[in-house]
C-alpha positions as CSV (number, residue, x, y, z in Angstrom):
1,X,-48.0,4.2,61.1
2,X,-44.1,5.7,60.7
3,X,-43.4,2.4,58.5
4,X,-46.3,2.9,56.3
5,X,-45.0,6.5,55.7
6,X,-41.7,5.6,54.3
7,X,-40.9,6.3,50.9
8,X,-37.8,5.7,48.7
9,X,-36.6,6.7,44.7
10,X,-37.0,4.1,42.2
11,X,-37.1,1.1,41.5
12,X,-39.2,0.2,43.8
13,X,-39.0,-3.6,43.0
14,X,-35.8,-5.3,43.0
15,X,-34.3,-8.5,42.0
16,X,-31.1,-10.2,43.6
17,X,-29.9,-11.7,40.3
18,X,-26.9,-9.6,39.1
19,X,-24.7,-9.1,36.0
20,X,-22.5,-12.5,37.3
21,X,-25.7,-14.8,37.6
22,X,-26.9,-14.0,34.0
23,X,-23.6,-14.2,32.4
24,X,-23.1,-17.6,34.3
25,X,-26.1,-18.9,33.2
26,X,-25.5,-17.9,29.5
27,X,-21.8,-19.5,29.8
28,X,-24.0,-22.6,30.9
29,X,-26.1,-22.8,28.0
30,X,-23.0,-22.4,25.5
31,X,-21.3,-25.5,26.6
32,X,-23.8,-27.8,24.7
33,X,-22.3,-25.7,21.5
34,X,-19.3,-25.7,22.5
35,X,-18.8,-29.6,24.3
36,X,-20.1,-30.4,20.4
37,X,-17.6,-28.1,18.7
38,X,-14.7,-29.9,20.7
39,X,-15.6,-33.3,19.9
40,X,-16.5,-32.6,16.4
41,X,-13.6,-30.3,15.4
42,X,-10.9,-31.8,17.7
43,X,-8.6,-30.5,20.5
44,X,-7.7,-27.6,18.4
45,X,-11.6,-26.4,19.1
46,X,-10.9,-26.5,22.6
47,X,-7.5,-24.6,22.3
48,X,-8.8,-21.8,20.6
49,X,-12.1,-21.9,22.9
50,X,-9.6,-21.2,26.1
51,X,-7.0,-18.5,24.2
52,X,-9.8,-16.8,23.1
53,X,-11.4,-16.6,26.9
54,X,-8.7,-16.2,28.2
55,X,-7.4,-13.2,26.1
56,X,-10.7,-11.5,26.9
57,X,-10.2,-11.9,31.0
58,X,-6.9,-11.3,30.6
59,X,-7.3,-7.9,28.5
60,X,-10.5,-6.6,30.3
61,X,-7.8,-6.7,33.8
62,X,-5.2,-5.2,32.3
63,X,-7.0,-2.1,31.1
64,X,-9.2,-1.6,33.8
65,X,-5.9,-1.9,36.4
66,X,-4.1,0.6,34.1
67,X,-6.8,3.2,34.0
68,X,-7.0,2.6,37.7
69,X,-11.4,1.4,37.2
70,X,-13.0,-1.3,39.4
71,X,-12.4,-4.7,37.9
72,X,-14.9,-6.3,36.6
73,X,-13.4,-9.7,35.0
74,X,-15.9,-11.6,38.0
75,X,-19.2,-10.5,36.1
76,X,-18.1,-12.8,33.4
77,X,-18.7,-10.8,31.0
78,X,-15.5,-11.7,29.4
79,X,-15.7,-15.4,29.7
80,X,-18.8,-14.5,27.6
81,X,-17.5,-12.5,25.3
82,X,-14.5,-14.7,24.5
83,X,-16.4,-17.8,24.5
84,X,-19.2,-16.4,22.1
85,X,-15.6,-15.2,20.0
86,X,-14.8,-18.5,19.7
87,X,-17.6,-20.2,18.6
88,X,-17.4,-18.1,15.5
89,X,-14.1,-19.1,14.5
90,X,-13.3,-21.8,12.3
91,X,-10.7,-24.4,13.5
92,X,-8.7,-23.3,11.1
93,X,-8.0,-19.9,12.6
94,X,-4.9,-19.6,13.9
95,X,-3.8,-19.1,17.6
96,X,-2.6,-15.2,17.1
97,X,-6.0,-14.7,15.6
98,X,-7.8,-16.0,18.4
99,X,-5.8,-13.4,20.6
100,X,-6.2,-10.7,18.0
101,X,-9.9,-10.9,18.3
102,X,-10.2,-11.2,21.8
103,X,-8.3,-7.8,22.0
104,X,-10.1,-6.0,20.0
105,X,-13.3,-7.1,21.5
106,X,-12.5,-6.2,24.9
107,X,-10.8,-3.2,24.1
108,X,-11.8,-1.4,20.7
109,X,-15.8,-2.7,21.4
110,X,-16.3,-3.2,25.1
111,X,-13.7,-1.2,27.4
112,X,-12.8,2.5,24.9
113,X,-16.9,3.1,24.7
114,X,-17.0,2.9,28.6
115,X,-17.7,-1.3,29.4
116,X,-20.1,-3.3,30.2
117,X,-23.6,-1.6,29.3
118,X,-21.6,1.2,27.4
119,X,-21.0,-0.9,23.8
120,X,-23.2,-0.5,20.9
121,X,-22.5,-3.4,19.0
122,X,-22.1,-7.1,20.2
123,X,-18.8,-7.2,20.9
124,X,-17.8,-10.9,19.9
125,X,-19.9,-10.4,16.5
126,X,-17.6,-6.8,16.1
127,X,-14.4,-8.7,16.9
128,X,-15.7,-11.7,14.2
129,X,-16.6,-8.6,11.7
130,X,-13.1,-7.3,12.3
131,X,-11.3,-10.6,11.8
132,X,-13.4,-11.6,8.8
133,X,-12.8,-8.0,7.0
134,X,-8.8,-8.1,8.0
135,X,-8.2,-12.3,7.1
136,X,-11.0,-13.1,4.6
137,X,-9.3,-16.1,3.2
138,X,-8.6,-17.9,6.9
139,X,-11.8,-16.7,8.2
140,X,-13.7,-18.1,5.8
141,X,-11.6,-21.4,5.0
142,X,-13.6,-24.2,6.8
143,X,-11.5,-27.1,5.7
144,X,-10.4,-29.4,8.3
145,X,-9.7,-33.1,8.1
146,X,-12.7,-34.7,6.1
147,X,-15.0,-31.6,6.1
148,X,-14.2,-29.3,2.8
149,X,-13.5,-25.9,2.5
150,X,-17.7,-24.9,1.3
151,X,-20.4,-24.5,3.9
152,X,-23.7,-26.2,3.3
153,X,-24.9,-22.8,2.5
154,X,-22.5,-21.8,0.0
155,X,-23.1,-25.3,-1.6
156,X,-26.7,-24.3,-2.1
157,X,-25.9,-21.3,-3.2
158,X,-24.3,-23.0,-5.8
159,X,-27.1,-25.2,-7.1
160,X,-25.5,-28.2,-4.8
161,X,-27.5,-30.2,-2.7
162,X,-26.7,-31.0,0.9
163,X,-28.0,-33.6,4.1
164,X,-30.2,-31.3,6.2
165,X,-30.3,-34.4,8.9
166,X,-26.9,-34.0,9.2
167,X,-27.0,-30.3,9.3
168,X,-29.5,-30.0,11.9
169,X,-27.0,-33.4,13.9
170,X,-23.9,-30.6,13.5
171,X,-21.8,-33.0,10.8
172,X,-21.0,-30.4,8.4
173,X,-18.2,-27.9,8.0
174,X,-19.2,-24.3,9.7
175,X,-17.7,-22.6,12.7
176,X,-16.7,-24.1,15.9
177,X,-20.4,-23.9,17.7
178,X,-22.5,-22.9,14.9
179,X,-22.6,-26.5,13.1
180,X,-25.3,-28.3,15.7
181,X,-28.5,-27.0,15.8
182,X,-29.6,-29.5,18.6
183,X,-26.6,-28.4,21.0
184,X,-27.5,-24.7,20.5
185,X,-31.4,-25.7,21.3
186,X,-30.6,-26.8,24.2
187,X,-28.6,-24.0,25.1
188,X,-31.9,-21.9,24.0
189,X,-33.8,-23.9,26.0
190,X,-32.1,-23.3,29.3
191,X,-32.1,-20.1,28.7
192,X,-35.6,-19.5,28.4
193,X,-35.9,-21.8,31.5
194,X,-33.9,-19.7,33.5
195,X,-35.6,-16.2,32.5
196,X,-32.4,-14.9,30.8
197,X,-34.1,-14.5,27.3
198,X,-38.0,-14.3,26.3
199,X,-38.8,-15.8,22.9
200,X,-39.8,-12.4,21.2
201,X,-36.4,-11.3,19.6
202,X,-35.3,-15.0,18.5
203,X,-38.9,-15.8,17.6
204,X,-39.3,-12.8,15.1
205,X,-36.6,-12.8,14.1
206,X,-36.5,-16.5,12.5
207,X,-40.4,-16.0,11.3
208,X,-39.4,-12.9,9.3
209,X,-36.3,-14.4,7.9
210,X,-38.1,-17.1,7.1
211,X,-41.0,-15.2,5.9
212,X,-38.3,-13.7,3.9
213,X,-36.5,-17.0,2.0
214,X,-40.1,-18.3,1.2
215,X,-40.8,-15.1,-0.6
216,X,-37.1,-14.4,-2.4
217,X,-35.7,-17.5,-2.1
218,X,-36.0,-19.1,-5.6
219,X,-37.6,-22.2,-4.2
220,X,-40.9,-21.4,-2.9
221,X,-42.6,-24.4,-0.5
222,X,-39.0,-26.7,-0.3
223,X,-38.7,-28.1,3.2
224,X,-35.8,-29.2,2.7
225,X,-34.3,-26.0,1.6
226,X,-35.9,-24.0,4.1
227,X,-34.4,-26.3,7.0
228,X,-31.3,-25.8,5.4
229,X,-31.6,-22.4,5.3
230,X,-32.3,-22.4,9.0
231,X,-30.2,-24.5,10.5
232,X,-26.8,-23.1,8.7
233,X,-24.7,-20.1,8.8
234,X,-25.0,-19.3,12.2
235,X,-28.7,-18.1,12.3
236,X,-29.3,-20.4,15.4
237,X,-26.5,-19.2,17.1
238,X,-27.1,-16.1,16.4
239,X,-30.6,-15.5,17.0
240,X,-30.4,-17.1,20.4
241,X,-27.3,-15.7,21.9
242,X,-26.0,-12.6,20.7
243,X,-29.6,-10.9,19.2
244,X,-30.3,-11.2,22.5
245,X,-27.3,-9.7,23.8
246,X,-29.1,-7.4,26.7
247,X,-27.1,-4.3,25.9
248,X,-27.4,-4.0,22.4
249,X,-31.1,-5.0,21.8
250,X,-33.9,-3.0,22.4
251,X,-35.6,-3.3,26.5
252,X,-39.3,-2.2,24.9
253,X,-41.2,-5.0,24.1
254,X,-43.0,-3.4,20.4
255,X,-38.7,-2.6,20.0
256,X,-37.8,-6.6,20.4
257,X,-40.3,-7.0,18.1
258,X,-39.2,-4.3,15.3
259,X,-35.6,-5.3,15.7
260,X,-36.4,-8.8,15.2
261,X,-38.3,-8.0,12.2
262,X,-35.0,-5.8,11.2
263,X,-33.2,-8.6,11.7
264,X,-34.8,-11.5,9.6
265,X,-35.2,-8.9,6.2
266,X,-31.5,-7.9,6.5
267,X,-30.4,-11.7,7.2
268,X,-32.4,-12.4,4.4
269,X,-31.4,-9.5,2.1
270,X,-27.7,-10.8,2.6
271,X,-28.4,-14.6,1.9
272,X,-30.4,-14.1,-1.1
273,X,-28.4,-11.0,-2.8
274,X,-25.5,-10.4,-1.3
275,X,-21.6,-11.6,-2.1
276,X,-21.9,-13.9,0.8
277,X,-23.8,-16.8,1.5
278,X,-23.8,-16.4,5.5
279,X,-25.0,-12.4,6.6
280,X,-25.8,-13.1,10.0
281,X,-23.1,-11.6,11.9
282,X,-23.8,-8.4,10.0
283,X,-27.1,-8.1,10.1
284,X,-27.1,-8.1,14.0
285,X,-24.5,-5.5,13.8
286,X,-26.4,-3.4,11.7
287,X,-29.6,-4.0,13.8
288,X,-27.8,-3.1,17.0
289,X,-26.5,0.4,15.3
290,X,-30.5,0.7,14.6
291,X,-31.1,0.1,18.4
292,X,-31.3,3.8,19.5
293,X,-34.0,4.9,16.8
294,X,-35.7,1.9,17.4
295,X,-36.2,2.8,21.2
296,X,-37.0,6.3,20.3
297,X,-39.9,5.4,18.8
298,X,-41.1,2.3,20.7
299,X,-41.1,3.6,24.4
300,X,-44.5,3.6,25.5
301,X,-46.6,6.7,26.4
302,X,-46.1,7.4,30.4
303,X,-49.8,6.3,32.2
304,X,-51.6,9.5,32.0
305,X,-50.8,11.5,29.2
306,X,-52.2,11.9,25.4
307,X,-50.3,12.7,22.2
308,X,-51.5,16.6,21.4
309,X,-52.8,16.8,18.0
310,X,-51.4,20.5,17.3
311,X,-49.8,23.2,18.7
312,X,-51.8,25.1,21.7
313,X,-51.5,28.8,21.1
């Protein structure tokens, strides 16, 4: 009878996956994206894929050695980080750029608001944000050998027509893992396999955006467009891999929900009337700041209890 007696705190129910077996498993599902972005863009894809990671280990070490914290490069958290980095860079970015991004990922995003768990904002999108606000002109230069300088996007947005087969293949100009939709499916699809993501955020979030385009877009019913719409700009890549980012999206599930929503209207808000023809990395940004309201009011009601209608005097 003493055994049936014993009681500890919560959690009662406890899993043996950790921090390194979910980050390994997402580093897994990028390499699809990322195999792709090599052999389309070339050797200087890979380069910049292993500067970038690399500059994230290496500055996540060096700061937690200087402030004398456990180090924590093993979760891979910063093999994450960096590769994620990467994938939004076009090849055209140079080498220092790579290194000034990983910095400020680890260190201005990740490591000063107290590290892993502690950032609120993706910290690969905020190091993109940062690079694209600082070196506009590079950042957004996607010109390499027979690919031109203009995004499928921004040749719709310009009344241009474009191959949405080829788009969808990853043969287009773009940033290093955002060009192939089948590569980052399969990522997505391993994912989901594996019980690292559930299809909530991604799946209302591309409903609502497209939801969105159909009712703003300018061109009602087109498949074509709407596949366009989809499969550039780094929607895919972003909906699957950092909207899902497990720090900076809600852990209710009516909040994945109303963050997706959030997510798909300001995605769409930015293609349709803003200066840009891309918007995803900002709308996530924006959406994570939102994260903390969101949560406020989607926790549910503890079992037991009832909302009082007024005060008791």
């Amino acid at each position: 009878m003493g055994d049936l007696r014993k009681v500890s705190s919560s959690p009662h129910i406890r899993d043996k996956v950790t921090s390194a077996n979910i980050m390994r498993d997402v580093v897994i599902a990028l390499l699809p994206a990322s195999l792709f972005g090599v052999y389309h863009f070339g050797m200087k894809a890979l380069l910049l894929i292993l500067i970038t990671i690399a500059t994230c280990v290496a500055t996540e070490y060096i700061y937690e050695k200087l402030m004398h914290k456990p180090i924590t490069v093993g979760d891979y958290s910063a093999v994450v980080t960096g590769l994620l980095l990467s994938l939004n860079l076009p090849v055209g970015a140079t080498w220092w750029m790579a290194v000034l991004g990983g910095i400020f990922a680890i260190l201005i995003v990740k490591q000063l608001f107290g590290g892993l768990g502690q950032n609120f904002m993706n910290p690969a999108l905020g190091a993109r944000c940062f690079l694209l606000i600082s070196f506009a002109g590079r950042m957004t230069n996607f010109a390499y050998d027979t690919f031109t300088g203009a995004t499928p996007l921004a040749v719709l947005r310009e009344g241009g027509t474009v191959d949405t087969l080829q788009m969808v293949i990853g043969n287009t100009a773009g940033t290093i893992g955002e060009t192939s939709v089948i590569a980052i499916l399969i990522g997505a699809a391993y994912m989901l396999y594996r019980g690292v993501i559930n299809i909530r955020i991604p799946g209302t979030y591309l409903v609502t955006f497209l939801v969105f385009i159909l009712l703003f877009g300018g061109h009602g019913l087109d498949g074509s467009y709407l596949l366009a719409q989809l499969a550039g700009g780094g929607l895919m890549l972003g909906a699957w891999f950092m909207a899902t980012d497990y720090v900076t999206s809600p852990i209710t599930t009516t909040g994945q929900i109303v963050y997706g929503v959030v997510l798909g209207v300001l995605t769409g808000i930015f293609r349709c009337f803003g200066a840009s023809a891309e918007g995803v990395s900002y709308a996530i940004i924006f959406s994570n700041l939102l994260v903390p309201l969101i949560e406020k009011y989607t926790v549910p009601m503890a079992f037991g209890l009832v909302k009082e209608k007024g005060d008791k005097k």
